[in-house]
N, C-alpha and C positions, 0 to 999 in steps of 0.2 A: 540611807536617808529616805526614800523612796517607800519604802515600807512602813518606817514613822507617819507620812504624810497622806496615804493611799485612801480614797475616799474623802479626803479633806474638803468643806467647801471655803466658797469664796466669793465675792462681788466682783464683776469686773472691775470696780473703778479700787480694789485695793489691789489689783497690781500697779508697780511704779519701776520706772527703768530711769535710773538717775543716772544720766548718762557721762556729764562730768567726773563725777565717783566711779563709772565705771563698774557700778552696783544694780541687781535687778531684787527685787521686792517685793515680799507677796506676804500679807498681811489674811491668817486664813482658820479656819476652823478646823483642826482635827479632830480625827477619831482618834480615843486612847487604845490601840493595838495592844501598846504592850502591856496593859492590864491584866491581871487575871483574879478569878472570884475568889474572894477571900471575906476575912472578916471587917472588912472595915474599908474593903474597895467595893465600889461598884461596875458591877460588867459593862456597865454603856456608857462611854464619857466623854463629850468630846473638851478643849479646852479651846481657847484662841491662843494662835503663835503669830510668830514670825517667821521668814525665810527668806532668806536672801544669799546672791550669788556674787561673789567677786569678780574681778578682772572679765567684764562682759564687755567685747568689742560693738556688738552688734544683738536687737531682737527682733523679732519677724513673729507675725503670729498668724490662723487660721481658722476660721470659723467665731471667731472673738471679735463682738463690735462694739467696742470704744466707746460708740455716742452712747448705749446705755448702761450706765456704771451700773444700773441696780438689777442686774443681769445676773444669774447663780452661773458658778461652775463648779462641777464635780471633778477631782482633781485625781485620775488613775495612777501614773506612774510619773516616772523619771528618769531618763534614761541619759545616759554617754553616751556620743561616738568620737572615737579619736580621728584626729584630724592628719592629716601627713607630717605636720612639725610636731610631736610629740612637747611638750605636755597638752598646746591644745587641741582643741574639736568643740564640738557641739552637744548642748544640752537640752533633752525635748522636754517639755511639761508637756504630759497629754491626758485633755478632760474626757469627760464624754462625750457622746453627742460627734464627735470627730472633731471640737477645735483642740486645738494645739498649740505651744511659744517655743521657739528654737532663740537658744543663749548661744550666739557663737564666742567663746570663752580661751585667754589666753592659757587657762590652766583651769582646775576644779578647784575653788576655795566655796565652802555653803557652810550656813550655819543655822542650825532649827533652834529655839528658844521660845521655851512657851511662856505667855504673859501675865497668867492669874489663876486662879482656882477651877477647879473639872468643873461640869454638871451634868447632871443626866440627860445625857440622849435619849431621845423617843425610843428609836431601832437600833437594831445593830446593823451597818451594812453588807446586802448581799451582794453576787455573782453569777451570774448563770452563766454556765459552761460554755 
């Protein structure tokens, strides 16, 4: 999952943690990874998805400020940590910049789903070492 979504961005005000449900939400832009040049693809695309996490007891975030939804975040990874009661622990979103969301989750249920047609990205994203 993590790989699909890596450089993804996003507003803060499309994350949503519905807390009832039990569900965490992020409504986001990806880069098409798993692309490659062909005839009839293009190399730089990102699309709009979805993401969202089940069975989320609890979220906590860091460096993410809330009052301004129209705030970018660049989306690096996603990581597990198993917790002591096996199936759960915690799951980090970590942006740039150093903010971060910990999903503390009774189990791992996600699901990526993208919402409508590619289009050309400007760049493609880099990394420095």
């Amino acid at each position: 999952m993590s790989a699909h979504v890596q450089d993804a961005v996003l507003k803060v005000g499309d994350l949503s943690w519905r807390t009832a449900e039990k569900r965490f939400v992020v409504a986001l832009n990806r880069f098409v990874w798993e692309n490659r040049p062909g005839f009839f693809r293009r190399n730089n695309e990102r699309r709009r998805s979805a993401l969202h996490f089940e069975a989320v007891r609890g979220v906590s975030s860091a460096g993410i400020a809330r009052d301004r939804p129209d705030e970018v975040l660049s989306l690096l990874a996603i990581r597990f940590e198993p917790g002591a009661q096996a199936p759960a622990g915690t799951l980090e979103l970590t942006f740039s910049g150093g903010a971060a969301i910990r999903l503390d989750v009774d189990y791992v249920e996600a699901r990526l789903a993208d919402l409508g047609a590619a289009w050309q990205a400007a760049s493609r994203p880099t990394h420095q070492d």
